[in-house]
N, CA, C and O atoms as a Tinker XYZ file with bonds, in Angstrom:
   252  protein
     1  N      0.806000   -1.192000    0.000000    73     2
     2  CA     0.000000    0.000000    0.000000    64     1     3
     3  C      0.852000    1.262000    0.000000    63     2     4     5
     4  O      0.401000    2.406000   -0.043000    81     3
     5  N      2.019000    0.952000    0.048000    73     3     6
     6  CA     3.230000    2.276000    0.357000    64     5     7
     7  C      2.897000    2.871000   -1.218000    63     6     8     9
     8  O      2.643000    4.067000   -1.361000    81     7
     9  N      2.917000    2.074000   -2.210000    73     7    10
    10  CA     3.021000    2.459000   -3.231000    64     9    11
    11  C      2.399000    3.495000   -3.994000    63    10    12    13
    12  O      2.935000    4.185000   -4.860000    81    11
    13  N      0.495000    3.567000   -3.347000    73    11    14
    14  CA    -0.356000    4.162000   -3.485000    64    13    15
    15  C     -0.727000    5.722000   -3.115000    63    14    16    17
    16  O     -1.647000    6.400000   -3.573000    81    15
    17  N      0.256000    6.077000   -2.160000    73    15    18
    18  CA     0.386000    7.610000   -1.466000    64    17    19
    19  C      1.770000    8.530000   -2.121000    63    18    20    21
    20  O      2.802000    7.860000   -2.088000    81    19
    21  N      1.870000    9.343000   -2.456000    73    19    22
    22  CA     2.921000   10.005000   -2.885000    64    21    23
    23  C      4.020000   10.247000   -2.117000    63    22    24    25
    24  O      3.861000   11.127000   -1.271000    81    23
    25  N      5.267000    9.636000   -2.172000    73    23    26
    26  CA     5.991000   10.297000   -1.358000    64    25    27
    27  C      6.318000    8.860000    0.046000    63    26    28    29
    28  O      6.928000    8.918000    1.114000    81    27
    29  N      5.716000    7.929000   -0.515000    73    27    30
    30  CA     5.538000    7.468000    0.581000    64    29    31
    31  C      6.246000    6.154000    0.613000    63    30    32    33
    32  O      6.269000    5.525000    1.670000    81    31
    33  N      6.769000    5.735000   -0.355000    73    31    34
    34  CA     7.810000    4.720000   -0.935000    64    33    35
    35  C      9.049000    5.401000   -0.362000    63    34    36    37
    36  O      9.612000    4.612000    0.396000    81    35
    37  N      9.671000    6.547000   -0.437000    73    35    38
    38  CA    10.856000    6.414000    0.031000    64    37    39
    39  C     11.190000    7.047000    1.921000    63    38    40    41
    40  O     12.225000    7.350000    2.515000    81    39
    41  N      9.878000    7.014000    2.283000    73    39    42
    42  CA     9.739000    7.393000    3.155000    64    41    43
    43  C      9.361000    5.661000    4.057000    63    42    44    45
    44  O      9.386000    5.554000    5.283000    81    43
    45  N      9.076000    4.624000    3.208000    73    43    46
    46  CA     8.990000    3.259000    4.032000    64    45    47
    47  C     10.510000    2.971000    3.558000    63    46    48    49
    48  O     11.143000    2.188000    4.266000    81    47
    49  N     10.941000    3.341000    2.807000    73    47    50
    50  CA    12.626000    3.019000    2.731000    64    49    51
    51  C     13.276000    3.552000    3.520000    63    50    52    53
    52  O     13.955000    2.772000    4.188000    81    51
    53  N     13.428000    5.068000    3.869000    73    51    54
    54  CA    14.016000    5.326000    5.031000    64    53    55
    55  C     13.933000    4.612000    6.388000    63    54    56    57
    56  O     14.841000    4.256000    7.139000    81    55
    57  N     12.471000    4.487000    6.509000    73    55    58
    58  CA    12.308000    3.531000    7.943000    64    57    59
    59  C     13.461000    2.435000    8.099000    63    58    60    61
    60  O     13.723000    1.980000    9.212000    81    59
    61  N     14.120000    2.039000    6.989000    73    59    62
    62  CA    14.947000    0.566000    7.676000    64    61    63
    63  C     16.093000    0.851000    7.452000    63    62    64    65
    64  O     16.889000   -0.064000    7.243000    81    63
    65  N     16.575000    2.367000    7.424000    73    63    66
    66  CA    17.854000    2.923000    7.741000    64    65    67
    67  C     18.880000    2.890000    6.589000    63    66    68    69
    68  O     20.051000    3.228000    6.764000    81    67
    69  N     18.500000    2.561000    5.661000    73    67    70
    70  CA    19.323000    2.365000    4.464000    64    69    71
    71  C     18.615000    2.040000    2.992000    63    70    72    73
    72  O     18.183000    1.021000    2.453000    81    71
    73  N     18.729000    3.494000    2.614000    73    71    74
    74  CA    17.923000    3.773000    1.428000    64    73    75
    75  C     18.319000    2.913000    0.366000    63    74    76    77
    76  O     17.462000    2.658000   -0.481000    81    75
    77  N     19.485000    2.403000    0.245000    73    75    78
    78  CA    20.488000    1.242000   -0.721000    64    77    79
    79  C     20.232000   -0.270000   -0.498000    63    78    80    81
    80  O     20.735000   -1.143000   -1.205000    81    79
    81  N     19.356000   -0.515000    0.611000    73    79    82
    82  CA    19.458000   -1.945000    0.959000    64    81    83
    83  C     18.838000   -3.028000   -0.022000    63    82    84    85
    84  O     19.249000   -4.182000   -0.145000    81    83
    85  N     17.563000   -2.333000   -0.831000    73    83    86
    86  CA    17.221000   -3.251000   -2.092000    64    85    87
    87  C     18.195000   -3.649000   -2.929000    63    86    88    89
    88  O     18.219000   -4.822000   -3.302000    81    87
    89  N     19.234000   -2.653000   -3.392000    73    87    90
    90  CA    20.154000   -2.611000   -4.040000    64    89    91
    91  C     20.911000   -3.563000   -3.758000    63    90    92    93
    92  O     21.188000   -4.464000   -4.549000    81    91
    93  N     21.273000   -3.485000   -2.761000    73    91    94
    94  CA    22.445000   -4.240000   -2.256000    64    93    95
    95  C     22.230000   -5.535000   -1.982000    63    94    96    97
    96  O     23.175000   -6.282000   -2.233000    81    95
    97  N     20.974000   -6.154000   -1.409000    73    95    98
    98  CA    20.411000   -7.230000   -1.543000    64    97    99
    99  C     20.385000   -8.300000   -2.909000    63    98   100   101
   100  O     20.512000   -9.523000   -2.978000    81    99
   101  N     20.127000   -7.094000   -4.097000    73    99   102
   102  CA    19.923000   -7.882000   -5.632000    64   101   103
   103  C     21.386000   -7.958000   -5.867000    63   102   104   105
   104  O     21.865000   -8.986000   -6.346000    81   103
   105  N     22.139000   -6.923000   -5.557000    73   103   106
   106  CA    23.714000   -6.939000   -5.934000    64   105   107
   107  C     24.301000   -8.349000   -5.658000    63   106   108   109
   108  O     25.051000   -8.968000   -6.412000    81   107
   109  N     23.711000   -8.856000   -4.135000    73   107   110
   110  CA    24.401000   -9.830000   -3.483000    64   109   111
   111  C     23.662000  -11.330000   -4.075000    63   110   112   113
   112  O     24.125000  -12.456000   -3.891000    81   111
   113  N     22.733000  -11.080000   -4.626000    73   111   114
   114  CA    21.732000  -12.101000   -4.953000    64   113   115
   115  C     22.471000  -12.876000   -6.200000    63   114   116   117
   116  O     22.625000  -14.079000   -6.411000    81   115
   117  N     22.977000  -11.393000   -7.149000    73   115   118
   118  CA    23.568000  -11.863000   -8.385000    64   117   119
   119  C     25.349000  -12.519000   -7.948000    63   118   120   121
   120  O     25.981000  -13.369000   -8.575000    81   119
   121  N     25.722000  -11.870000   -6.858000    73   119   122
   122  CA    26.922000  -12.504000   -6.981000    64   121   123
   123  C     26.584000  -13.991000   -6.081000    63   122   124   125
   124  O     27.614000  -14.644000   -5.915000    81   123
   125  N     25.864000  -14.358000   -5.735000    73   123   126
   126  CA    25.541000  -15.429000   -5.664000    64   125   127
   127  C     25.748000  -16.581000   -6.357000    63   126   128   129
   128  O     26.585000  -17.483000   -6.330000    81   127
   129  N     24.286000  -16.195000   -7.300000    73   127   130
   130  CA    24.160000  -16.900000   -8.720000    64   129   131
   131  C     25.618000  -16.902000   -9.146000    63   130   132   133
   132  O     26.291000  -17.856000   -8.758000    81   131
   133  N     26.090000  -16.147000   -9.747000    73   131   134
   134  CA    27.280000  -16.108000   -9.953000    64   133   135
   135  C     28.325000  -17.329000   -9.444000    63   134   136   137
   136  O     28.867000  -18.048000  -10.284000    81   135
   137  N     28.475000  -17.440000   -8.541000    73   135   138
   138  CA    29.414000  -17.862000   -8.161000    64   137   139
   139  C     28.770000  -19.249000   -7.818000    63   138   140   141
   140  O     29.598000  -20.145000   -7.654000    81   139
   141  N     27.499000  -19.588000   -7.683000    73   139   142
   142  CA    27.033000  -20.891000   -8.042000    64   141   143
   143  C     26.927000  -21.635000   -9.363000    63   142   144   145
   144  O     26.754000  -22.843000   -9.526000    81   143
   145  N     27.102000  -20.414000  -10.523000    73   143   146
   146  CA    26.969000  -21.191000  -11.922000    64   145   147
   147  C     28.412000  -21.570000  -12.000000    63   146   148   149
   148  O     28.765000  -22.591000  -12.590000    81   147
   149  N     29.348000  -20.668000  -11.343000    73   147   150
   150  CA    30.703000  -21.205000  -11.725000    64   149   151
   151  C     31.053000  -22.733000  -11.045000    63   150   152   153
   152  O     31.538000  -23.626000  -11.741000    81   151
   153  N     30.746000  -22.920000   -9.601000    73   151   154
   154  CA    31.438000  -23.905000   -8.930000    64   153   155
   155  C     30.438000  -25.135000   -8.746000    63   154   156   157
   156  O     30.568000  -26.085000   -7.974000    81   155
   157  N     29.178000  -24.820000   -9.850000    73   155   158
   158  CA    28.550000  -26.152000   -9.797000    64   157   159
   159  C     28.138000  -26.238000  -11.267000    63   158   160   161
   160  O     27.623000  -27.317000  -11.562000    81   159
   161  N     28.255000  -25.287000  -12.322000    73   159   162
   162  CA    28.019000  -26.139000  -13.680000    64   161   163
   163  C     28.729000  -26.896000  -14.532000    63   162   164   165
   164  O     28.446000  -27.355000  -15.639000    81   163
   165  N     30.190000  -26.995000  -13.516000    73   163   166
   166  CA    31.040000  -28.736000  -14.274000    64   165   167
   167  C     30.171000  -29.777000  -13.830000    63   166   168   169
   168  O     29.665000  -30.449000  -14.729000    81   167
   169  N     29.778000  -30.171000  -12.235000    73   167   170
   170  CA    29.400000  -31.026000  -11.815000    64   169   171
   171  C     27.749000  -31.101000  -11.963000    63   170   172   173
   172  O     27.170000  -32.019000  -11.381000    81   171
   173  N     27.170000  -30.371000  -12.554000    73   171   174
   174  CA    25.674000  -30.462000  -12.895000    64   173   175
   175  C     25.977000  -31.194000  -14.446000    63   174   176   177
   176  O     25.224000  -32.071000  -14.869000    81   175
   177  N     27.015000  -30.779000  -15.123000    73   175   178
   178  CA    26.896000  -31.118000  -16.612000    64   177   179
   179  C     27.444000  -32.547000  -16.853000    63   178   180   181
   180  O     27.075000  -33.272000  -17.777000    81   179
   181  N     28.470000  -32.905000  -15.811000    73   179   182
   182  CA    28.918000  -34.056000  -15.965000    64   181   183
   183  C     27.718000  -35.019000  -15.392000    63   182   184   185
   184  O     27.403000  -35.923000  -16.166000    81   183
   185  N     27.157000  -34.972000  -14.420000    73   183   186
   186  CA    26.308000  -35.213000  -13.701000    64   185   187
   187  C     25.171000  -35.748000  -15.329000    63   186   188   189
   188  O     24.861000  -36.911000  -15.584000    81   187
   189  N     24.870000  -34.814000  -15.958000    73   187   190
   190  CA    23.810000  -34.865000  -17.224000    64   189   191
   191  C     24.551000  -35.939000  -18.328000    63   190   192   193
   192  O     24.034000  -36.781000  -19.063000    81   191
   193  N     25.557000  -35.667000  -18.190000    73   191   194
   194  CA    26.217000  -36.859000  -19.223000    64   193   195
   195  C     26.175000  -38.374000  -18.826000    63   194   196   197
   196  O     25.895000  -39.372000  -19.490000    81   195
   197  N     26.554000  -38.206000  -17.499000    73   195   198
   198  CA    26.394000  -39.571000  -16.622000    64   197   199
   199  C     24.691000  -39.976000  -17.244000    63   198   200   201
   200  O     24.460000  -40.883000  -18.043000    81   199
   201  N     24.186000  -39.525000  -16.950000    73   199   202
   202  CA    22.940000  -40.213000  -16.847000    64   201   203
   203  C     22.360000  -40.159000  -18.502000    63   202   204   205
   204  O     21.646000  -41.107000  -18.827000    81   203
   205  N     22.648000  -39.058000  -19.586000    73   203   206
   206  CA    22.798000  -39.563000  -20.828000    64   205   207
   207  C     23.305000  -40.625000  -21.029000    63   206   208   209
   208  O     22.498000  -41.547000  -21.143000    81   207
   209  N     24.581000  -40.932000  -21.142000    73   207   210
   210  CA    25.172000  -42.560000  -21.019000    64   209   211
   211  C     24.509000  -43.460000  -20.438000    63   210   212   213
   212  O     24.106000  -44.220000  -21.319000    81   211
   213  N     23.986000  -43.982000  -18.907000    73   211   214
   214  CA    23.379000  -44.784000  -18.903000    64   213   215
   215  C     22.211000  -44.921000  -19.329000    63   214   216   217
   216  O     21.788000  -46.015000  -18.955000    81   215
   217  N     20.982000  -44.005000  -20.315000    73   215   218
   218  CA    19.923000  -43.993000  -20.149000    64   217   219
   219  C     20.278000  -44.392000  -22.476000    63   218   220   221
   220  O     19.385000  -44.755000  -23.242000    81   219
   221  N     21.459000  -44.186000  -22.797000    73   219   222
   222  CA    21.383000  -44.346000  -23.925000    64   221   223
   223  C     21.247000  -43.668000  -24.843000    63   222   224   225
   224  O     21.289000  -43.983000  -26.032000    81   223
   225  N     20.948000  -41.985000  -24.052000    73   223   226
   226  CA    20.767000  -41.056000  -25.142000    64   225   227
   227  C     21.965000  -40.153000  -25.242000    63   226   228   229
   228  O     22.610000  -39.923000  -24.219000    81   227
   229  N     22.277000  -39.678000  -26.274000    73   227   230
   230  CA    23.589000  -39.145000  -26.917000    64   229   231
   231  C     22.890000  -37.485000  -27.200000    63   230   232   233
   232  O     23.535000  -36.678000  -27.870000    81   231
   233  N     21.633000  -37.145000  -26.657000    73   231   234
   234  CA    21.620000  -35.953000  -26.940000    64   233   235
   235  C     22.023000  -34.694000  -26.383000    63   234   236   237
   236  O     21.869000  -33.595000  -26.917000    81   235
   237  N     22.679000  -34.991000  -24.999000    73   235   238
   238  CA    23.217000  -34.041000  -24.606000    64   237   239
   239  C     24.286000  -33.360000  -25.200000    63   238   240   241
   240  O     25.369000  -33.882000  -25.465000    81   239
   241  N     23.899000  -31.880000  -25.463000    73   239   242
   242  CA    25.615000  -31.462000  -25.978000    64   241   243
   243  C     26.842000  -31.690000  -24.834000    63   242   244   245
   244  O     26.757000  -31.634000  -23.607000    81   243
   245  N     27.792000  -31.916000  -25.529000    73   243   246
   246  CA    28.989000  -32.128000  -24.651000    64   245   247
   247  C     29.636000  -31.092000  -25.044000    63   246   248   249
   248  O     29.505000  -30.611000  -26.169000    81   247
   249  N     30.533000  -30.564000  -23.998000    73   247   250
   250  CA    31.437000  -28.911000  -23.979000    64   249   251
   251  C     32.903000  -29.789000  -24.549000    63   250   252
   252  O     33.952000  -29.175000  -24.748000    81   251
């Protein structure tokens, strides 16, 4: 409902002391992701090949 009054969105942002904290939240969200696509998409992809091979299908692309 903040959304609906003028003025009143950055005035429920001030309330939690840090007008940047959305920001910084998505900032941290992406370096997240980030750093989960790096240190788990060898072992998700090998993981997909494994089970291409036993299941018989050759359609996975391989890197």
């Amino acid at each position: 409902m903040t959304g609906l009054r003028p003025g009143s969105l950055r005035q429920g942002l001030a309330t939690q002391g840090d007008v940047w904290d959305t920001q910084w939240e998505m900032f941290r969200a992406l370096i997240g992701a980030t750093v989960s696509v790096l240190l788990l998409g060898r072992p998700h992809d090998r993981g997909l090949s494994a089970l291409a091979e036993r299941q018989g299908d050759h359609c996975v692309a391989s890197r």
